[in-house]
C-alpha positions in Angstrom: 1.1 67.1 41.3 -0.3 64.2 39.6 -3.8 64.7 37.7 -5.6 62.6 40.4 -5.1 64.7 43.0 -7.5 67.2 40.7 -10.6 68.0 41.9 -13.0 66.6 39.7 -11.3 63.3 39.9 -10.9 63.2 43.8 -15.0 63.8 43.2 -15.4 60.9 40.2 -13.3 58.8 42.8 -16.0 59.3 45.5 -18.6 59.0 43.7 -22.0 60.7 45.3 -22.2 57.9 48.1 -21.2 61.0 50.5 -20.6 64.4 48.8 -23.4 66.1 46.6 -22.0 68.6 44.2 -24.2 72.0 45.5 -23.1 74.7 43.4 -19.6 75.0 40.8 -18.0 73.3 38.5 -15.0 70.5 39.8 -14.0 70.6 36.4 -12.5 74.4 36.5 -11.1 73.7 40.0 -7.0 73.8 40.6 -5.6 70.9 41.9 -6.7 70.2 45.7 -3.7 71.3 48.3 -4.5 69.5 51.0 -7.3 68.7 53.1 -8.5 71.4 56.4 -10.8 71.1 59.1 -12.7 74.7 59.4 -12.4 75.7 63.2 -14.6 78.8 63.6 -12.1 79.5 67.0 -9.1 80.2 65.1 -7.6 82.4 62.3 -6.7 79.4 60.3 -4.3 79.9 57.3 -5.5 77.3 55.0 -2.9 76.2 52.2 -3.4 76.9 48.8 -6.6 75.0 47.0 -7.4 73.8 49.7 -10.6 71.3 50.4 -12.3 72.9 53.5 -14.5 70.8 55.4 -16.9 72.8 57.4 -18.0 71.1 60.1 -21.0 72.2 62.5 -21.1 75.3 59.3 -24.9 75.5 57.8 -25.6 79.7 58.4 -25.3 81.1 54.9 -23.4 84.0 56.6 -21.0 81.0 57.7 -20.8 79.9 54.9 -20.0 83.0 52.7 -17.0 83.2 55.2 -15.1 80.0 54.7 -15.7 80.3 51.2 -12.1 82.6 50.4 -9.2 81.0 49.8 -10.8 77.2 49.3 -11.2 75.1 46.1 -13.8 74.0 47.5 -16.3 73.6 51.0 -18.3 70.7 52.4 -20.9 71.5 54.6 -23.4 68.8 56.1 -26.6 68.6 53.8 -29.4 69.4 52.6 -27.7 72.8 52.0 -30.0 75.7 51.4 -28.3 78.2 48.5 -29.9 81.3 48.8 -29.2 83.5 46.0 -26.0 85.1 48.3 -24.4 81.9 48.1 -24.9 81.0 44.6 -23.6 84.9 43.7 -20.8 84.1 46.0 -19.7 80.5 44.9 -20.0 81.6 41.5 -17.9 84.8 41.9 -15.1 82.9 43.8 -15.4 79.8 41.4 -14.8 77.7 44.5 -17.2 74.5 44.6 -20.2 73.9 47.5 -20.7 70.1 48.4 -23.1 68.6 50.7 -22.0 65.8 52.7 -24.7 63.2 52.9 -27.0 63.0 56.5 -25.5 60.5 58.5 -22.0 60.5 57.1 -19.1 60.3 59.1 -16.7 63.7 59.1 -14.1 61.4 60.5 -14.8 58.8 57.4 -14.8 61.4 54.8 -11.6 63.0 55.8 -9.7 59.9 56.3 -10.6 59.2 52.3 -10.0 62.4 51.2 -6.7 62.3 52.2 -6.1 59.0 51.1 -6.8 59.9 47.6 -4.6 62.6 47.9 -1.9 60.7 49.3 -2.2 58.1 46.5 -2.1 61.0 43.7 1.4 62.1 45.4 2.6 58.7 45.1 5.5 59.3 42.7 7.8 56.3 41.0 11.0 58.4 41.1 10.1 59.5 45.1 12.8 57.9 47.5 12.0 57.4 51.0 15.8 56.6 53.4 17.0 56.5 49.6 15.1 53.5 48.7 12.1 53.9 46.4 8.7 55.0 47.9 7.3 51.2 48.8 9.8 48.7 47.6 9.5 46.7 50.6 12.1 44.6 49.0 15.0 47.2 48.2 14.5 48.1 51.9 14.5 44.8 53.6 18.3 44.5 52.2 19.1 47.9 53.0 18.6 46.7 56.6 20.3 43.5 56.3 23.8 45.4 54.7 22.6 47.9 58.2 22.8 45.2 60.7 24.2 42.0 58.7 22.0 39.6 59.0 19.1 38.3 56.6 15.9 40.0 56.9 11.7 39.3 56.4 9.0 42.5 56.2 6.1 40.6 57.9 2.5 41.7 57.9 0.4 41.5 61.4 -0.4 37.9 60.2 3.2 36.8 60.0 2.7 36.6 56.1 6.2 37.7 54.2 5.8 41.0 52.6 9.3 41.3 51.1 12.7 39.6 52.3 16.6 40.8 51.7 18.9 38.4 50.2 21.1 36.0 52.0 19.0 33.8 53.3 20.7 30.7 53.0 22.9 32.1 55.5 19.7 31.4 57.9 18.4 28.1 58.8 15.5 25.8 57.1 12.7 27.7 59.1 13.5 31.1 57.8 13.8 28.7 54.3 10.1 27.8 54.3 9.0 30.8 55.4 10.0 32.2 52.6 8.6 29.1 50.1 5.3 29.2 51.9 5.9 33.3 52.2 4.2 32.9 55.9 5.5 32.0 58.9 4.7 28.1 59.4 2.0 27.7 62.2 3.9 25.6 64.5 6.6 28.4 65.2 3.8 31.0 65.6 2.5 28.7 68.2 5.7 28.5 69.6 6.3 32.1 69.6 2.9 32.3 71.3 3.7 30.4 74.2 6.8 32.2 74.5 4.4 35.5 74.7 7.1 37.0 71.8 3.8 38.7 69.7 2.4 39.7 73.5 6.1 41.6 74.0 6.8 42.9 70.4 3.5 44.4 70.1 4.0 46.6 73.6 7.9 47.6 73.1 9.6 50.3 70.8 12.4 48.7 71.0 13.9 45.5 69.4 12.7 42.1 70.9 15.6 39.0 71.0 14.2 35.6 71.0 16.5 32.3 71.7 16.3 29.8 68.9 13.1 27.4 68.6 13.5 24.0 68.2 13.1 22.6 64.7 11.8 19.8 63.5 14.5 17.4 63.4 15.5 18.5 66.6 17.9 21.4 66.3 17.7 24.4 67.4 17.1 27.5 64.6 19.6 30.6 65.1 18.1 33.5 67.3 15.7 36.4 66.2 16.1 39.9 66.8 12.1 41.4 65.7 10.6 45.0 65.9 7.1 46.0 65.5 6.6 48.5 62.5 3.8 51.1 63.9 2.2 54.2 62.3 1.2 56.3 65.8 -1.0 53.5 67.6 -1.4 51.4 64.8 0.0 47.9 64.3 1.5 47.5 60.7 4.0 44.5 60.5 7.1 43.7 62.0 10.7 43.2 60.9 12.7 39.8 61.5 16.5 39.3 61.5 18.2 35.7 61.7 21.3 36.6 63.8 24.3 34.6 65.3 23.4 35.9 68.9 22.5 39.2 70.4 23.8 42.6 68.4 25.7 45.1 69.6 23.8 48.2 71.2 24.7 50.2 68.1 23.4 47.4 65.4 19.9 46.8 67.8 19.2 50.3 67.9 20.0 50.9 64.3 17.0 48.0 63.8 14.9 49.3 65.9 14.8 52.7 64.5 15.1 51.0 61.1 11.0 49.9 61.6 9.9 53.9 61.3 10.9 53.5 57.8 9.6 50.5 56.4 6.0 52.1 58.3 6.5 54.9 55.9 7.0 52.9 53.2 4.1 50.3 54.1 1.8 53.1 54.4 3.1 54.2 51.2 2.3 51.0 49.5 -0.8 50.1 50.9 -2.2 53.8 50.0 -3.4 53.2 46.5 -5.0 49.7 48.0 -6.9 51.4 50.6 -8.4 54.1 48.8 -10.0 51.6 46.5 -11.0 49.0 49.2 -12.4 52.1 51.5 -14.4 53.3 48.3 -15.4 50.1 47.7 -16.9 49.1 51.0 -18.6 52.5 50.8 -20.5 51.9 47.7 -21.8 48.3 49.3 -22.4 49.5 52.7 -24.5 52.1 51.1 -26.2 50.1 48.5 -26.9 47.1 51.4 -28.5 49.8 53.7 -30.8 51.2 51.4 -32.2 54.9 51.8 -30.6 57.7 50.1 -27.6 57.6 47.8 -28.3 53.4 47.5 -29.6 53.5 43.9 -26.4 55.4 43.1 -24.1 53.1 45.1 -25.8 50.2 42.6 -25.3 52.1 39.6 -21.5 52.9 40.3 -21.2 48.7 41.2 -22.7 47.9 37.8 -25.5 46.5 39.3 -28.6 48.5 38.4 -30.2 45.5 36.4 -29.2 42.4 38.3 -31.1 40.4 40.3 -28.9 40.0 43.3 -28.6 38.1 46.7 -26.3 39.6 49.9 -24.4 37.5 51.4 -23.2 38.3 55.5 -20.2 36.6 56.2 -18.4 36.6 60.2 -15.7 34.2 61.8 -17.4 31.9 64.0 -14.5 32.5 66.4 -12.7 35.1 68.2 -9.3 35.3 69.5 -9.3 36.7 72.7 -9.5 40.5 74.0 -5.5 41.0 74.3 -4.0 43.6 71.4 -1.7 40.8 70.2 -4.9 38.8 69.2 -7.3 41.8 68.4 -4.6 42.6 65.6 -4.6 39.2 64.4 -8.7 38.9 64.6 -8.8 42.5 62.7 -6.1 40.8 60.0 -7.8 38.0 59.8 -11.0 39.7 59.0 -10.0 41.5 55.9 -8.3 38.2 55.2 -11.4 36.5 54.5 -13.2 39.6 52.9 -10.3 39.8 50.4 -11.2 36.4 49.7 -14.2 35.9 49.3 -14.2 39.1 47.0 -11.9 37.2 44.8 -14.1 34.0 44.9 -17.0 36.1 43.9 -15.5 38.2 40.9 -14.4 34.3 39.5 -17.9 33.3 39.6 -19.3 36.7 38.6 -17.2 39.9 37.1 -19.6 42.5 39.1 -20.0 40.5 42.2 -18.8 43.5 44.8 -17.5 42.5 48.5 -16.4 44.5 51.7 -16.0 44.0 54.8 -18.2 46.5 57.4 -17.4 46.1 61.2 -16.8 42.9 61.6 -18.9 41.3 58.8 -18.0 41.5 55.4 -21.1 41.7 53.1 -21.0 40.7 49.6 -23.7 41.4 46.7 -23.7 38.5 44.2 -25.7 38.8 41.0 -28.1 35.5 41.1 -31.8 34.5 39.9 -31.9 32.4 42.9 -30.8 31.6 46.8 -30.3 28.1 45.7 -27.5 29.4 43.5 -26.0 32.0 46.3 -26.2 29.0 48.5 -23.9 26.5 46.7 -21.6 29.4 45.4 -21.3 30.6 49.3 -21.0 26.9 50.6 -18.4 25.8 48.2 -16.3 29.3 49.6 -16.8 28.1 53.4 -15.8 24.4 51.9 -12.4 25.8 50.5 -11.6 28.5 52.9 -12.5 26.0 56.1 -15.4 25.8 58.2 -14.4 28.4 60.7 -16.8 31.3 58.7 -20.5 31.8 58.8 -22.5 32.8 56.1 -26.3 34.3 55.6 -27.8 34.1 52.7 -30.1 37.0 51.9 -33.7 36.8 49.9 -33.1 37.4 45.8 -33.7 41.6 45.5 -33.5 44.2 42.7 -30.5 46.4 43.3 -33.2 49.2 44.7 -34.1 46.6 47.5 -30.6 45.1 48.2 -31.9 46.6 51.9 -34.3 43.7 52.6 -31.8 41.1 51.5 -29.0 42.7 53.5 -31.6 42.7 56.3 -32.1 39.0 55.5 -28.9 37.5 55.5 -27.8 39.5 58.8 -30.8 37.8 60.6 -29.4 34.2 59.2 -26.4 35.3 59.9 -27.2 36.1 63.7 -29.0 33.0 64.3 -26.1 31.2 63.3 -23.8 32.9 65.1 -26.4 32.3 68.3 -25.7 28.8 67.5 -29.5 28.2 67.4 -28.7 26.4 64.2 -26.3 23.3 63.2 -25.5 25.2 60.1 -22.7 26.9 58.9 -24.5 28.5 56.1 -28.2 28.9 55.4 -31.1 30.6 53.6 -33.6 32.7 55.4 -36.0 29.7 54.6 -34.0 27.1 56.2 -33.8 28.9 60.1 -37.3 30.5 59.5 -38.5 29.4 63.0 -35.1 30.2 64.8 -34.9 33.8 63.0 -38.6 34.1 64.1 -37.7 33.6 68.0 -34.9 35.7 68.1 -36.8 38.6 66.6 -39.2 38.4 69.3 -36.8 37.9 71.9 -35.0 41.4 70.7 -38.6 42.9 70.6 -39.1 41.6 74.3 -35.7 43.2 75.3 -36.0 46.4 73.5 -39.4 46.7 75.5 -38.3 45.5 78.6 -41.4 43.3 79.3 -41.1 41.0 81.9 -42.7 37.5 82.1 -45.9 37.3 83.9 -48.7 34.3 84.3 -48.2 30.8 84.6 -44.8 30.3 83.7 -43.7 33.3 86.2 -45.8 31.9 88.9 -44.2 28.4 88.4 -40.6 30.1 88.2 -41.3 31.4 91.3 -42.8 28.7 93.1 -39.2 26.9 91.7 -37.1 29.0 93.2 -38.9 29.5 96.2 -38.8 25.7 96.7 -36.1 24.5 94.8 -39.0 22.2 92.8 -39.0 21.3 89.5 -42.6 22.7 87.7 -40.8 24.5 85.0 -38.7 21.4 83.8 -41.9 19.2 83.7 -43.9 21.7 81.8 -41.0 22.3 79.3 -40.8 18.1 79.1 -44.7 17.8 78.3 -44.7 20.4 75.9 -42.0 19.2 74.1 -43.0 15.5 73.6 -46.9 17.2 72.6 -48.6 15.9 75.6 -46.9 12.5 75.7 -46.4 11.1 79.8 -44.4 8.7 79.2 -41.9 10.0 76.5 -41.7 13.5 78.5 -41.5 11.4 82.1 -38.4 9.5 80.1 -36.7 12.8 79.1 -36.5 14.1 82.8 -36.0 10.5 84.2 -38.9 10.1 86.7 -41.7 7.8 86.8 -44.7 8.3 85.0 -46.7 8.5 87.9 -44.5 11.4 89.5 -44.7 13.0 86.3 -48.4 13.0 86.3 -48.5 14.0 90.4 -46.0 17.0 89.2 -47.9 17.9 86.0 -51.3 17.9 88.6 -49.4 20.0 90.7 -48.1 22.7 88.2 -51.6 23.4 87.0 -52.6 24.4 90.3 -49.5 26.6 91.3 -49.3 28.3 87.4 -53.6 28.3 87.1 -52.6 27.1 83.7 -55.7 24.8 82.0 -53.3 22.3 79.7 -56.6 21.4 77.9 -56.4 25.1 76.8 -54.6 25.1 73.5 -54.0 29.5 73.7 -52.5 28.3 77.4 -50.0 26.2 76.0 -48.9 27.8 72.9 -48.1 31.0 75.2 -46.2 28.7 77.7 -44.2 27.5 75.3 -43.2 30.8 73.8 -42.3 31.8 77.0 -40.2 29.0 77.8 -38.5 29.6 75.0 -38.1 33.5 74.7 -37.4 34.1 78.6 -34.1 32.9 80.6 -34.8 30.4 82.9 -34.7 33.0 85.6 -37.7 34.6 84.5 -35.9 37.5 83.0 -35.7 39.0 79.5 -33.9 37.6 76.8 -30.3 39.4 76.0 -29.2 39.9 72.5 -27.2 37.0 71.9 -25.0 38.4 69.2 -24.8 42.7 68.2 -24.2 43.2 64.5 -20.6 44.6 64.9 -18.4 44.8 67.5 -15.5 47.6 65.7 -18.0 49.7 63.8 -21.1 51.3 63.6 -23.6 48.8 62.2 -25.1 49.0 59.1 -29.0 50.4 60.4 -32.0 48.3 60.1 -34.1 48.9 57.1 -37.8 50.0 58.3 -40.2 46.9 57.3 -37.1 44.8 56.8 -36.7 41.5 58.3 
C-alpha cells in the first residue's frame, strides 16, 4: 500500500476539525485496511488494521470490546478514559479517537474512505486494460469498440477527454472540442428535444437525429450514455455515428459507460479528498465554536484580519434531475472559481462551497477592499451570482462575519435590495426587517391592533384602509403626494384617512402609533399573517448554525 494510506497520515490529512486523538500513538500504527462500521448485532469479521467506527459505542465495557483486532476506534466525544481503557489501548497499541459533537458519521466515513481510495491509486493500475483514469486512453478504446469518434463529457457538457478521429465528425463535434464544451445553442437544442431529460433516466444508449447547424446542414447523429456510479450522475459518453449501430455495437456502448465511471471516480478521488477537507476546515472555521481556531490555524490564517464572503446563484433551474444535476454542477462551478480568483489576489485566501452557498475567507483590513475584490469576480463571472460581504474579524471571530455576510446574502437573495453585492452597511435597514420578520415567525405572533382591525374591516368590506394608511405613511404625512400614489382625490383621501382612524382607533398625531403601524405593514403579509422566511440558508445540506450573539 502506498504511505498515505498510513495511519498517522490519514490523521495529518484530517486534521482535528473532526477526530481528537484520545489515547495511542498513529505513528506506531500499521497501515489502515479498510474502513468498518461497528454493529453491536453481528459477529463482524473486520479486516486486517482496520479503522472501526463505533457508532452509538460510549460504555467503557463497549468500548474495551471493539478494541481487538482494530488499528484504531472512533467513538463520539468527549470520551471518558478510565484507567481500563487507557491499560487496554495501550496494551493493544490500537489508537482511541473522539469524533467531534455534532459531526456527521456519514461525513466522516465518506472521507475516510476517500483518503484511502486516493492512497491505493497506483500509476501502473489498469482498469478494462487502460490506465486507472486516463480518460483519454479510454475514450479511444471505445471508438476502436464501436467505430466512431468519441467525447467523455462532464454533467455540464464540458469535454473531459476525446478519442482521435474526429475530423471524421462534423464542425459541431470540431468546436466542441476547441471550446472543450459543448456550444450552448446545441445544448439548447438538445433541451427542447428533452435528450438530457431521456439520457439521464435510461441505462441504455440514447440515439439522437442530427441538429441543424449553423449554415443550415444537418450534423451526423449521436448515439450518448449516461456514465453513473449507483444513483449518481457523473458524465456521459458521445459517439458521432453514420446512423443507428447494430444491437451488438449499442450494447457494447452502453455497457462501455460502467467503465469510464470507474475510471472517473478514479480520477476525481485525489480531487475530492482535498476539496472535501477543504470545505471542512472553512465550514468549521466560519461557524465558530469548537475546533474553529484549529480549522484557522490549518488555513494559515491565525494572524489575518479577514472578511467572509457568502456567494449563491441568483437562479435556479427547475426541480427535474436533468436540471438539479446541472444546478449542483454549476455550483461547484462557481466555487472552483471563485477559489481560484481569491488565491490570485491572496495565496491563503480558502473557499468552499457548503449546501448551496460557497463561503470564502479572504484575508483584508477592510470591507471596502472585500467589496471591490468580490465585485470585480461577479463582473467577470456574470451577474447571475450574489454575494455578502461579511464584517472585517480575527480568524477566532470569522463566526460573526460568516453570520454577516449570510444575512447580506439573504436580503439579496429576498430581492429586498437592487444589489448584486453588498456590505452589511449598505442593506442595514433591509437586514434589520428581515431579522424581525424571522423572530415574528419563529414566535408565531400574530398581528393585533389597528392594522389588524383595519385588515379586517378590508376584507370584510372589500375597502381600502390599509392601502391609504401605507400611502400616508410613506409620503410622511403628505395628502396630496400620498392621495397621488393611490390615484384618488385629496378629499377622498382625507374622508378615508378620517375614516381609518376610527375603524383601527389609531391617533396619527401619536408618533409610537405610527412607527408601530408601519412596522407592521411592513413585517406582516397583507393578509394579516406572519411573515415566511423568504429564503432558508441551504436547500442540499445542513446549514452552517447560527452563532449565538451573531447577526
Amino acid at each position: 500500500m502506498s504511505p498515505r494510506t498510513g495511519l498517522a497520515r490519514v490523521l495529518d490529512d484530517l486534521g482535528t476539525t473532526l477526530i481528537d486523538l484520545v489515547r495511542g500513538d498513529p505513528s506506531r500504527a500499521t497501515d489502515v485496511g479498510g474502513v468498518v462500521i461497528h454493529d453491536p448485532d453481528d459477529d463482524q469479521a473486520l479486516p486486517p488494521s482496520a479503522l472501526v467506527l463505533g457508532v452509538g459505542v460510549r460504555d467503557p465495557a463497549e468500548i474495551l470490546g471493539v478494541l481487538d483486532g482494530a488499528a484504531a476506534l472512533v467513538v463520539r466525544g468527549p470520551v471518558v478514559v478510565t484507567d481500563e481503557i487507557a491499560r487496554a489501548v495501550d496494551r493493544s497499541g490500537v489508537v482511541l479517537l473522539g469524533l467531534a459533537p455534532g459531526a456527521s458519521w456519514t461525513q466522516l466515513a465518506a472521507m475516510l474512505r476517500s483518503l484511502l481510495a486516493e492512497g491505493e491509486v497506483d500509476p501502473s493500475e489498469t482498469l478494462g486494460g487502460v490506465p486507472a483514469g486516463d480518460l483519454f486512453a479510454l475514450a479511444n478504446a471505445v471508438a476502436s469498440l464501436i467505430s466512431a469518434p468519441v467525447t467523455i463529457e462532464d454533467r455540464s457538457s464540458r469535454v473531459l477527454a476525446f478519442s482521435g478521429r474526429q475530423d471524421e465528425a462534423d464542425p459541431s463535434r470540431v468546436e466542441t472540442i476547441l471550446g472543450r464544451k459543448v456550444p450552448a445553442r446545441y445544448t439548447r437544442m438538445l433541451e427542447e428535444r428533452g435528450v438530457f431529460q431521456r439520457l439521464y433516466r435510461s441505462d441504455q444508449a440514447v440515439y439522437i437525429e442530427g441538429l441543424l447547424a449553423d449554415d443550415g446542414s444537418l450534423c451526423l447523429p449521436r448515439l450518448a450514455v449516461a456514465v453513473r456510479a449507483g444513483d449518481e450522475f457523473l458524465g456521459s459518453i458521445w459517439a458521432a455515428v453514420r446512423g443507428p449501430l447494430s444491437p451488438d455495437r449499442s450494447a457494447a456502448f452502453g455497457d462501455a459507460a460502467k467503465l469510464v465511471a470507474l475510471h472517473m471516480m478514479r480520477q476525481r478521488a485525489g480531487a475530492d479528498v482535498e476539496r472535501r477537507l477543504r470545505a471542512d476546515l472553512v465550514s468549521t472555521a466560519v461557524e465558530g465554536g469548537q475546533g474553529a481556531a484549529e480549522a484557522v490555524r490549518r488555513l494559515g490564517l491565525a494572524d489575518q484580519a479577514c472578511v467572509v464572503l457568502a456567494l449563491a446563484l441568483a437562479h435556479s433551474h427547475g426541480d427535474d434531475p436533468a436540471a438539479h444535476a446541472r444546478l449542483l454542477a454549476e455550483r461547484q462551478q462557481v466555487a472552483d472559481a471563485l477559489a481560484m480568483h481569491l488565491t490570485a489576489v491572496h495565496p491563503r485566501a480558502a473557499a468552499a462551497l457548503i449546501g448551496d452557498v460557497a463561503y470564502a475567507i479572504l484575508p483584508a483590513e477592510s470591507e471596502d477592499r472585500a467589496l471591490r475584490i468580490a465585485t470585480d469576480f461577479r463582473n467577470r463571472i456574470g451577474h447571475h451570482v450574489l454575494v455578502g460581504v461579511g464584517e472585517v474579524s480575527d480568524g477566532l471571530t470569522l463566526s460573526r462575519s460568516r453570520a454577516g455576510a449570510d444575512l447580506v446574502l439573504r436580503v439579496l437573495r429576498a430581492g429586498r435590495a437592487a444589489l448584486g453585492v453588498a456590505r452589511v452597511s449598505d442593506v442595514h435597514s433591509e437586514g434589520l426587517l428581515l431579522e424581525l420578520s424571522d423572530l415574528i415567525a419563529e414566535r408565531g405572533d400574530t398581528l393585533t391592533g389597528p392594522v389588524a382591525r383595519l385588515i379586517a374591516y378590508d376584507r370584510k368590506h372589500s375597502g381600502n384602509l390599509v392601502e391609504t394608511l401605507g400611502a400616508w405613511l410613506d409620503a410622511f404625512g403628505d395628502v396630496v403626494a400620498a392621495s397621488a400614489a393611490v390615484f384618488v382625490h385629496p378629499n377622498t383621501f382625507r374622508y378615508r384617512l378620517r375614516r381609518l382612524s376610527e375603524v383601527g382607533e389609531i391617533d396619527l398625531s401619536d408618533p409610537d402609533a405610527r412607527f408601530a403601524a408601519m412596522l407592521q405593514l411592513r413585517l406582516w403579509r397583507p393578509d394579516g399573517a406572519a411573515p415566511v422566511r423568504r429564503t432558508p440558508r441551504s436547500t442540499d445540506a445542513p446549514p452552517v448554525p447560527a452563532t449565538p450573539g451573531g447577526r
